[in-house]
DRENBA-872505 format. One record per residue (C-alpha): y, z, x; residue number from 0; chain. Coordinates in pm, whole numbers. Each point is the difference from the previous one (the first is absolute). Layout:
N
<pt c2="Y" c3="Z" c1="X" seq="NUM" mol="A"/>
...
***
This chain:
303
<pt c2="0" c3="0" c1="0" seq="0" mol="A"/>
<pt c2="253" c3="50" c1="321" seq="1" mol="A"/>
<pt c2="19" c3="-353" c1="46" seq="2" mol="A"/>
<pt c2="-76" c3="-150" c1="-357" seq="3" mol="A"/>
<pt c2="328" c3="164" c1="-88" seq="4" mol="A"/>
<pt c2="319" c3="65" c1="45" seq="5" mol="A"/>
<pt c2="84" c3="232" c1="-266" seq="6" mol="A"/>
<pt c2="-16" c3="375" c1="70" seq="7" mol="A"/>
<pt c2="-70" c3="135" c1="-375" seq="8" mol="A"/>
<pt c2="-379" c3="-88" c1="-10" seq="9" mol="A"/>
<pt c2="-46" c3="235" c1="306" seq="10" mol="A"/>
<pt c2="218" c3="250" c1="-135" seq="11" mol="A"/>
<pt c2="-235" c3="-56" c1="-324" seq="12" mol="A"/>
<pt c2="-306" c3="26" c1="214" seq="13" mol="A"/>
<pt c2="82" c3="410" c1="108" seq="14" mol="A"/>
<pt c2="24" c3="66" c1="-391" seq="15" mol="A"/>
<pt c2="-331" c3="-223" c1="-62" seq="16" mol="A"/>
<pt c2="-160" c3="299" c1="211" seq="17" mol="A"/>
<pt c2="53" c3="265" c1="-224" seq="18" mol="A"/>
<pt c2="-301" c3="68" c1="-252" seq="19" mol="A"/>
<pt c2="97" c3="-134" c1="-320" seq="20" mol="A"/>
<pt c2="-100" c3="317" c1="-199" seq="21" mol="A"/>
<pt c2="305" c3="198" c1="153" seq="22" mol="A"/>
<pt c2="246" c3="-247" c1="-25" seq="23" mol="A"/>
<pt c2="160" c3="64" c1="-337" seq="24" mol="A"/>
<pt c2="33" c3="362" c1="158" seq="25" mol="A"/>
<pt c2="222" c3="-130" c1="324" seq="26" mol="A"/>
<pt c2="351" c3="23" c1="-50" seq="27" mol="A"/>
<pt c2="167" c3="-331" c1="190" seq="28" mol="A"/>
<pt c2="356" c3="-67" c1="82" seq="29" mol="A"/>
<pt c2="68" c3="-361" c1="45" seq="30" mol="A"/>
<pt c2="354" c3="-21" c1="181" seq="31" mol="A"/>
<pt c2="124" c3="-210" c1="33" seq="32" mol="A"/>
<pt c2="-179" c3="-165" c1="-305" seq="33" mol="A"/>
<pt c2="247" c3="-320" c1="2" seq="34" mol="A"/>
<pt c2="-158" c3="-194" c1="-303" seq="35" mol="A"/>
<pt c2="-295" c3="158" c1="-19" seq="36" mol="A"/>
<pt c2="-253" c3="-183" c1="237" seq="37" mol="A"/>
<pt c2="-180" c3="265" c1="126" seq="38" mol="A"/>
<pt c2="35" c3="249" c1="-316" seq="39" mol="A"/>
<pt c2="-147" c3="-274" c1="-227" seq="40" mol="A"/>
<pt c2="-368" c3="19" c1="136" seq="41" mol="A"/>
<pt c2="10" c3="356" c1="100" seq="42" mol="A"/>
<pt c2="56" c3="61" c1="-383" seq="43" mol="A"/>
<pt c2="-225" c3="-214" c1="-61" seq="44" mol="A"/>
<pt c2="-284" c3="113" c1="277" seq="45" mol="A"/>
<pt c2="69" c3="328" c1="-174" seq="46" mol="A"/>
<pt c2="227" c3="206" c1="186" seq="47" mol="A"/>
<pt c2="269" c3="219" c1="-190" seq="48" mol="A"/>
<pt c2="285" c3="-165" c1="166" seq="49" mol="A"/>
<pt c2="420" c3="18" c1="3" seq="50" mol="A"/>
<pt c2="156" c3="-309" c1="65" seq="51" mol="A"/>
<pt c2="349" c3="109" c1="165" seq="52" mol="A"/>
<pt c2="327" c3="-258" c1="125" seq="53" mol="A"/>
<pt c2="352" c3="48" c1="113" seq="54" mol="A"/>
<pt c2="23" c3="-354" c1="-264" seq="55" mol="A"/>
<pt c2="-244" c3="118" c1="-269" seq="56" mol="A"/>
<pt c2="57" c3="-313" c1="-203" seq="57" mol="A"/>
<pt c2="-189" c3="-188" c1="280" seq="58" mol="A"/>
<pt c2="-303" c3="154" c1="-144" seq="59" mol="A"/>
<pt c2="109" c3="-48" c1="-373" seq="60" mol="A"/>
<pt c2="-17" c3="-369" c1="72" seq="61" mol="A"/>
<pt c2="-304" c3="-38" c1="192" seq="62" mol="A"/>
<pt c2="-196" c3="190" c1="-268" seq="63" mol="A"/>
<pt c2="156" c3="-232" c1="-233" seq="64" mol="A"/>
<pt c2="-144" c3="-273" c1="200" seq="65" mol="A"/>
<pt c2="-372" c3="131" c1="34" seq="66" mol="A"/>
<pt c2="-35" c3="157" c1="-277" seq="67" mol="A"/>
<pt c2="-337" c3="-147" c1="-230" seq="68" mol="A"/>
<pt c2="-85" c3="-204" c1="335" seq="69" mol="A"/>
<pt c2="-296" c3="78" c1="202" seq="70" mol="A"/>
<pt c2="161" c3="284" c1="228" seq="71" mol="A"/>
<pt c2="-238" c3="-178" c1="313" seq="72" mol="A"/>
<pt c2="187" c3="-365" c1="-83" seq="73" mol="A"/>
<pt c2="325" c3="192" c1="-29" seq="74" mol="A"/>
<pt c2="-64" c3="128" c1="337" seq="75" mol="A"/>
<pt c2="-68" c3="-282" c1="164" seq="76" mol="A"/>
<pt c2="261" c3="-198" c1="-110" seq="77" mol="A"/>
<pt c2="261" c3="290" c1="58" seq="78" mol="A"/>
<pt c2="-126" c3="43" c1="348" seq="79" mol="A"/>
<pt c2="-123" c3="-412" c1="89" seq="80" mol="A"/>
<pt c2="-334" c3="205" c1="163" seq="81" mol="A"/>
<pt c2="-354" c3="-19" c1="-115" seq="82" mol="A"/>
<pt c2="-165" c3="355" c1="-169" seq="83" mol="A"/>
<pt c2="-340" c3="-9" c1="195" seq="84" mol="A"/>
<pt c2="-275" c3="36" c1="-199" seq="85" mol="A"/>
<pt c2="-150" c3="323" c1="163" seq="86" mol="A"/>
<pt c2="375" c3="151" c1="-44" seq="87" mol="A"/>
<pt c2="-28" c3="-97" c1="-371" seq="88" mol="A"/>
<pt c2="-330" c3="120" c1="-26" seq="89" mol="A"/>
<pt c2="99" c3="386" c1="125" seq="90" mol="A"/>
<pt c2="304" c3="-37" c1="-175" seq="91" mol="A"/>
<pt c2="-79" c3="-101" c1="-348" seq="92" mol="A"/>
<pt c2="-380" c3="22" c1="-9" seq="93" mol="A"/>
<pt c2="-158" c3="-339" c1="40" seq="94" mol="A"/>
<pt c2="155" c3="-353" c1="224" seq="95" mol="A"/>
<pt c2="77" c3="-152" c1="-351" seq="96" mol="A"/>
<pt c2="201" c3="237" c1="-180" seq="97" mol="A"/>
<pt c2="317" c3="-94" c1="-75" seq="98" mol="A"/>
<pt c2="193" c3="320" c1="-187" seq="99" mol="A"/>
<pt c2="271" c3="-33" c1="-269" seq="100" mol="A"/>
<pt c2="233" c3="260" c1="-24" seq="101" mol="A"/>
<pt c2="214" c3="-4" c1="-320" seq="102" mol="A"/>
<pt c2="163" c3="308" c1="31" seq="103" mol="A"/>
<pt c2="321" c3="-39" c1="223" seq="104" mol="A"/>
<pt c2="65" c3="244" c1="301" seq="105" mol="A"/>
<pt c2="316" c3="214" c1="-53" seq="106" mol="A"/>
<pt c2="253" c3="-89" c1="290" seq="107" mol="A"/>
<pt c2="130" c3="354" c1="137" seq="108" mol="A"/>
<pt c2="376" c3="-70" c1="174" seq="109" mol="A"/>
<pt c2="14" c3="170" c1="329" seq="110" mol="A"/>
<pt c2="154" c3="19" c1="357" seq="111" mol="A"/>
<pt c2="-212" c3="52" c1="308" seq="112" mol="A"/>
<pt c2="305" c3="183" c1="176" seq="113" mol="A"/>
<pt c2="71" c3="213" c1="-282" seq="114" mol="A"/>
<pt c2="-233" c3="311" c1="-153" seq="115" mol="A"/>
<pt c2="-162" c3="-169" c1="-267" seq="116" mol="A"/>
<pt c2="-76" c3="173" c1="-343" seq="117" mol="A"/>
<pt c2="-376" c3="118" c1="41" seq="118" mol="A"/>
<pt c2="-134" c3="375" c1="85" seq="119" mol="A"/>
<pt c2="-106" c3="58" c1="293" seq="120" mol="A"/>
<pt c2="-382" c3="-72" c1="91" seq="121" mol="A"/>
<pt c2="50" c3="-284" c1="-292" seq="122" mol="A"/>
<pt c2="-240" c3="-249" c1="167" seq="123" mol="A"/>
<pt c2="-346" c3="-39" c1="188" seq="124" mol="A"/>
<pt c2="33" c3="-349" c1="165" seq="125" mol="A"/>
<pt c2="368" c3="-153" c1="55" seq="126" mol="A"/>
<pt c2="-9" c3="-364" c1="76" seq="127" mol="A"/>
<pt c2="323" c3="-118" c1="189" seq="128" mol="A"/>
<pt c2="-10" c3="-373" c1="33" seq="129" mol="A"/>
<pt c2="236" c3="-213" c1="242" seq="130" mol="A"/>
<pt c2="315" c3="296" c1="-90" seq="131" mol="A"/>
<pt c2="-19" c3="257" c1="270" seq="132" mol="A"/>
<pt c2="217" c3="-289" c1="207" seq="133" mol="A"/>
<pt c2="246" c3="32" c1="-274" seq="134" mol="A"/>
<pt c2="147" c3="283" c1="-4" seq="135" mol="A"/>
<pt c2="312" c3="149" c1="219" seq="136" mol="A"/>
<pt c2="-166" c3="365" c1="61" seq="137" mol="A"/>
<pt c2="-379" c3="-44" c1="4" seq="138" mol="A"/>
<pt c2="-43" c3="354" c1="109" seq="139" mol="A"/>
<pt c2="126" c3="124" c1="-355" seq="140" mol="A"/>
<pt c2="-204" c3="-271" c1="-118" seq="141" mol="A"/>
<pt c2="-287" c3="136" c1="134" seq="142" mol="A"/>
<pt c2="55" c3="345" c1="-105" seq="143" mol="A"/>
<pt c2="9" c3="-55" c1="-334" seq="144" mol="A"/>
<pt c2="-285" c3="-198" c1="-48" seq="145" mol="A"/>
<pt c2="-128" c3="298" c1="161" seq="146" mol="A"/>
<pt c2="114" c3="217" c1="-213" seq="147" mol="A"/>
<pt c2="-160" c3="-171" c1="-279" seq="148" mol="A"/>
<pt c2="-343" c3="-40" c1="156" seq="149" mol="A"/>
<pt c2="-240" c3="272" c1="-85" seq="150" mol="A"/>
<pt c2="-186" c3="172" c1="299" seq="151" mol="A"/>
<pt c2="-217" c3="-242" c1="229" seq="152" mol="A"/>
<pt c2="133" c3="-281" c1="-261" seq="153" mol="A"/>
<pt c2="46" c3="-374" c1="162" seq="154" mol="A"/>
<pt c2="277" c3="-204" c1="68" seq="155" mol="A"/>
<pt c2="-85" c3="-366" c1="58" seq="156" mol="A"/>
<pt c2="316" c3="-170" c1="159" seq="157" mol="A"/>
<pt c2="52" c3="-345" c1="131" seq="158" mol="A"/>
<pt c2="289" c3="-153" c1="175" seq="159" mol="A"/>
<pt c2="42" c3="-344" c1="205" seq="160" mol="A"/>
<pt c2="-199" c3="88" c1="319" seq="161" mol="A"/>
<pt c2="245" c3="-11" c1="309" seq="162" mol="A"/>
<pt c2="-259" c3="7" c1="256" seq="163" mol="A"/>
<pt c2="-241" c3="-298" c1="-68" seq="164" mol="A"/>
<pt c2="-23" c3="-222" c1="338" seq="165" mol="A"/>
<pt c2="209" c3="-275" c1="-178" seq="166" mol="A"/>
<pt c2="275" c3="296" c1="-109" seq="167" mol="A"/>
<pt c2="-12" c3="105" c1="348" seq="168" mol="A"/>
<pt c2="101" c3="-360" c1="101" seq="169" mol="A"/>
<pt c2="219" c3="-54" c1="-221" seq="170" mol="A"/>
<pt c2="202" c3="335" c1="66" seq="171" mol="A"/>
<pt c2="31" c3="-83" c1="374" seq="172" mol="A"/>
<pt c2="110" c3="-363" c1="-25" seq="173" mol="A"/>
<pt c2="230" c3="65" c1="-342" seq="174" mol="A"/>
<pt c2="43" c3="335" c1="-66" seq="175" mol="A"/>
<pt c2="-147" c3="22" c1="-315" seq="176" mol="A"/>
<pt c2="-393" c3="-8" c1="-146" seq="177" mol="A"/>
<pt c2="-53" c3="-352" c1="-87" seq="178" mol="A"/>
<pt c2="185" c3="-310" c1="13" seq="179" mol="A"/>
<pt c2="63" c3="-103" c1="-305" seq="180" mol="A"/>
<pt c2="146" c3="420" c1="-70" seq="181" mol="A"/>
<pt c2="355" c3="50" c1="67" seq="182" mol="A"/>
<pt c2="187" c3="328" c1="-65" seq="183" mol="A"/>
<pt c2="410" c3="-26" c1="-115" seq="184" mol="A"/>
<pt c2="204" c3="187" c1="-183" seq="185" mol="A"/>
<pt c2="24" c3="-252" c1="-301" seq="186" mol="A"/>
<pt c2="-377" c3="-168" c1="-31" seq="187" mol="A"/>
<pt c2="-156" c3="324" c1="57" seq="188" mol="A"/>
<pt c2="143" c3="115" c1="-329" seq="189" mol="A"/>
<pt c2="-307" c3="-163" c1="-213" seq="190" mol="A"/>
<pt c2="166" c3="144" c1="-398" seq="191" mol="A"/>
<pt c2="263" c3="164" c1="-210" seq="192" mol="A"/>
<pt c2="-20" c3="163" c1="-327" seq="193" mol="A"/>
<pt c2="217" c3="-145" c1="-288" seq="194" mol="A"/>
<pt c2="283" c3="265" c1="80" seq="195" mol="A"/>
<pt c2="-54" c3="-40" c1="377" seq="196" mol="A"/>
<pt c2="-81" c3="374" c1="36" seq="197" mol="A"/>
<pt c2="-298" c3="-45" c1="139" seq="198" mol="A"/>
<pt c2="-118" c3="-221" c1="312" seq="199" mol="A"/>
<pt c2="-313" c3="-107" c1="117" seq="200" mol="A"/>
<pt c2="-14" c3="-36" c1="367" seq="201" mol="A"/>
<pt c2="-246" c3="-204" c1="158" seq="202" mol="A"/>
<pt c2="-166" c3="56" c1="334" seq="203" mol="A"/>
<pt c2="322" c3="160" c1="120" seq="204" mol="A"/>
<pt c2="-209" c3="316" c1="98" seq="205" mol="A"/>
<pt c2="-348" c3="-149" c1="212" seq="206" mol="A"/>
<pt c2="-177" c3="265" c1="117" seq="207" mol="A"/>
<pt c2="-248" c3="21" c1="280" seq="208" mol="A"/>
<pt c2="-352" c3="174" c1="27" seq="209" mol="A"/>
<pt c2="155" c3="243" c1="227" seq="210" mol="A"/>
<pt c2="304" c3="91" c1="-225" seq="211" mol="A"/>
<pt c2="-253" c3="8" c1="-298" seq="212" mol="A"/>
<pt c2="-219" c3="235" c1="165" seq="213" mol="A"/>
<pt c2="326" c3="225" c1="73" seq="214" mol="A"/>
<pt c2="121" c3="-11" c1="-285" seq="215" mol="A"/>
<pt c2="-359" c3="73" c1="-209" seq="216" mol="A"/>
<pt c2="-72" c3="305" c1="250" seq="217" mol="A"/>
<pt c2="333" c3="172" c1="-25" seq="218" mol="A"/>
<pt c2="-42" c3="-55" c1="-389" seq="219" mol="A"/>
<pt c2="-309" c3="174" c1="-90" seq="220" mol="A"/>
<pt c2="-239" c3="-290" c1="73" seq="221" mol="A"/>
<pt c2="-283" c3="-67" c1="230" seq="222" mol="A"/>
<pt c2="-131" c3="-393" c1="54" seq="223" mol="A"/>
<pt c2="-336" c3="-40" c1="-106" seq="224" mol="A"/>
<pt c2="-91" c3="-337" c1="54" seq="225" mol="A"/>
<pt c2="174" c3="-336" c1="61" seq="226" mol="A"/>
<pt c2="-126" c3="-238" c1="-243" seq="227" mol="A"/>
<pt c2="-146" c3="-401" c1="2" seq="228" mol="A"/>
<pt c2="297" c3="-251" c1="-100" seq="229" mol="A"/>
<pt c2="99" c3="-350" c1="23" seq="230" mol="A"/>
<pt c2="-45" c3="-133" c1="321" seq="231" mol="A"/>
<pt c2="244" c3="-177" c1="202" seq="232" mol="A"/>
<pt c2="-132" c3="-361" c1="124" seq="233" mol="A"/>
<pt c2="209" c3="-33" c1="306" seq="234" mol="A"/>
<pt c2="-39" c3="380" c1="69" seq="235" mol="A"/>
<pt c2="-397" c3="-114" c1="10" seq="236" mol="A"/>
<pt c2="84" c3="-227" c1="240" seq="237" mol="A"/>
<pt c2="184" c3="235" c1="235" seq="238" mol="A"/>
<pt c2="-313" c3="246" c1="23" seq="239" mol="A"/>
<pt c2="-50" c3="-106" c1="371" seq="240" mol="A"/>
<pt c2="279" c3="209" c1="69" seq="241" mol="A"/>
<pt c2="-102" c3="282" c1="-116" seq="242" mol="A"/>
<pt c2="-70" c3="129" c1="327" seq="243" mol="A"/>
<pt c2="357" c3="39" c1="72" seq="244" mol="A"/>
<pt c2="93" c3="172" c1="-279" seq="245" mol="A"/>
<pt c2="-258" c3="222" c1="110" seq="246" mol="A"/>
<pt c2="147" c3="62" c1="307" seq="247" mol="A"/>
<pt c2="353" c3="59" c1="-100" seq="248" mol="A"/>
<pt c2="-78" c3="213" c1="-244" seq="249" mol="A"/>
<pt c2="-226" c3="238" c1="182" seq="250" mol="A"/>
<pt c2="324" c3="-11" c1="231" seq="251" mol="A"/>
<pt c2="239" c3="67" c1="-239" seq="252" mol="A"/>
<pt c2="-203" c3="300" c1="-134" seq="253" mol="A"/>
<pt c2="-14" c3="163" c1="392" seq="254" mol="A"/>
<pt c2="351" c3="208" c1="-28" seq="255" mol="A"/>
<pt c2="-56" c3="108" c1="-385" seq="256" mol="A"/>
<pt c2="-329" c3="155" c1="104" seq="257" mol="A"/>
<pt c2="181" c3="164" c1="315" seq="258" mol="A"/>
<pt c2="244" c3="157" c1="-229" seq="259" mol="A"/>
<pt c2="-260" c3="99" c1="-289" seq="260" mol="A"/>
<pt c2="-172" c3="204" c1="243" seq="261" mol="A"/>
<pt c2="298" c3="181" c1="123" seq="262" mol="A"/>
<pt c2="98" c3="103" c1="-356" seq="263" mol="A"/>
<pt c2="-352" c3="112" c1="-61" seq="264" mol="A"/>
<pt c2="53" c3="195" c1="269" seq="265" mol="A"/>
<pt c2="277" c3="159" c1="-126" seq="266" mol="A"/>
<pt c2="-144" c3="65" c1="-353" seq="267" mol="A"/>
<pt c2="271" c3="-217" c1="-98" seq="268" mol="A"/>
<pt c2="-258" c3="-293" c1="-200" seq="269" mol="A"/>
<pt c2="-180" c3="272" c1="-233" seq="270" mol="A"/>
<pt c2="-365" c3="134" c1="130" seq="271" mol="A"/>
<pt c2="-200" c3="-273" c1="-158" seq="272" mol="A"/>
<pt c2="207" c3="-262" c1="42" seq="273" mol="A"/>
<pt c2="-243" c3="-312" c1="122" seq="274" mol="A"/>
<pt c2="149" c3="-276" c1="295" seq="275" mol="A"/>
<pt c2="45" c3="-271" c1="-238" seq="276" mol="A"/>
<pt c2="-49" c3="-277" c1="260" seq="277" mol="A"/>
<pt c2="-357" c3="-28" c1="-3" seq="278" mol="A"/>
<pt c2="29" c3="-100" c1="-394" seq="279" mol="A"/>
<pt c2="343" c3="-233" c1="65" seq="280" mol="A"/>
<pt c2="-172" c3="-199" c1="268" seq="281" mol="A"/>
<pt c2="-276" c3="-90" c1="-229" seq="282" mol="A"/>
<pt c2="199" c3="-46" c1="-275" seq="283" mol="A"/>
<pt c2="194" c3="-254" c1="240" seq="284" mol="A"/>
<pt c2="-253" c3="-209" c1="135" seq="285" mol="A"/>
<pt c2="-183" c3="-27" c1="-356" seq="286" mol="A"/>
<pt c2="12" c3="-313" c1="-235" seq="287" mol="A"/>
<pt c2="183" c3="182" c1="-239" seq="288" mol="A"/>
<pt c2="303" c3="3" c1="204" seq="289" mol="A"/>
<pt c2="-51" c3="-323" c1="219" seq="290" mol="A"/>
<pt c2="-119" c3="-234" c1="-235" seq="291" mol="A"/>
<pt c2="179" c3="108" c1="-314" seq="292" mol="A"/>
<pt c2="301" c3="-96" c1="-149" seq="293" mol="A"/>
<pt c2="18" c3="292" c1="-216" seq="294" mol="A"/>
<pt c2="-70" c3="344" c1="125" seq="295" mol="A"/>
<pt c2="-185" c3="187" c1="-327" seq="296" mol="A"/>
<pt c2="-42" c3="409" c1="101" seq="297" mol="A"/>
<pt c2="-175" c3="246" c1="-218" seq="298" mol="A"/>
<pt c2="180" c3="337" c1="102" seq="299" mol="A"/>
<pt c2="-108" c3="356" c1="-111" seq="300" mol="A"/>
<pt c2="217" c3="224" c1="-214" seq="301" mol="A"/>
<pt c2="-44" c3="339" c1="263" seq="302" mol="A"/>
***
């Protein structure tokens, strides 16, 4: 599926198809940013109890409008131009045929991912933050509310344009930015307005890295559980011979950090069981996930 597509939702649909289908309708999912609905539709419809949530909630007014009485697999595929395999529909919706109506619309919820949004605390099990963390001005508040809302051990699945891919890598050293065909201003990074131009929608003025993710996620009352499979990027394939090097500088770059980490073990200064992260980061580093991908997908505990 890494290289059959380059959409990111059927892999973010593939960590949900994992979950037993007799305790879905007990999960409590946050879909936010839900934008029209894409993901939301066949998580409601693979049974999950879920809350579709937008800065612009009449994005998802009109996409249910759209899908609604249409096969929510067709939907999909159309929304998203990428193929539902048939082993994902299979764990998802029970056999590699079925082809679920929903004809109850999901209720849009209107909210800002830099503001406290209007839900108790503990409010959700799984929170399912698609392509927004990049978004937002202050991640770290970001961050700590969807904490905040996360019950106890609860996951956060959170995906964001993958900065260090060997083509992103490339591409940031000869232009300064992730791809070539990406360009950051003050004017075409704004991607929306509302009506009364209250609101703005800013595009990928706010890339973040693996590093700054893992940051951020640590100092924010997560710990990274896995990286996870996503689309691959062809000419990042292509660049695997270099790999080596990456290698190299990396195991480099890591040499002062782990200096330093000692030293504030030393001094009590990192907490008692605090682990040296750097075994974990080099893997993470020289895996697919982060080579070949051009979206980085995390699963991240709420601790």
């Amino acid at each position: 599926m890494s290289l059959g597509t380059r959409s990111l939702y059927p892999f973010v649909l593939s960590y949900f198809s994992g979950i037993d289908r007799a305790k879905r309708s007990g999960l409590r999912v946050l879909d936010m940013p839900a934008g029209e609905g894409v993901l939301s539709s066949p998580l409601a419809a693979a049974g999950f109890d879920v809350t579709p949530m937008d800065l612009f909630p009449e994005y998802l007014e009109k996409g249910e409008r759209d899908r609604l009485g249409r096969g929510v697999v067709s939907a999909f595929e159309q929304e998203t131009r990428a193929t539902m395999p048939a082993w994902l529909r299979t764990r998802l919706f029970g056999d590699d045929s079925s082809d679920p109506v929903r004809e109850t619309a999901l209720t849009p919820v209107a909210g800002d991912m830099e503001s406290r949004l209007d839900f108790p605390d503990e409010s959700f099990d799984i929170i399912a933050c698609v392509e927004g963390i990049e978004h937002v001005m202050d991640r770290h508040r970001t961050l700590s509310e969807l904490r905040r809302l996360l019950a106890p051990g609860g996951s956060l699945i959170i995906t964001t344009p993958n900065l260090l891919s060997l083509r992103a890598r490339v591409a940031y050293a000869l232009a300064g930015q992730r791809a070539f065909k990406s360009y950051i201003d003050e004017y075409t990074s704004v991607w929306g307005k509302s009506d009364d131009g209250t609101r703005l929608y800013h595009g990928h003025a706010f890339l973040i890295s693996y590093f700054q993710l893992r940051y951020s996620l640590h100092h924010c009352g997560f710990k990274i559980e896995k990286l996870m499979p996503s689309n691959w990027s062809p000419t990042s394939v292509a660049m695997l011979p270099f790999t080596p090097l990456v290698a190299v500088g990396t195991a480099m770059s890591q040499r002062r950090a782990k200096k330093k980490f000692a030293r504030l073990a030393a001094k009590g200064e990192v907490g008692g069981d605090a682990t040296p992260p750097y075994k974990e980061m080099f893997r993470h580093l020289l895996s697919p996930e982060l080579l070949l991908n051009s979206t980085m997908i995390i699963e991240a505990r709420a601790v």
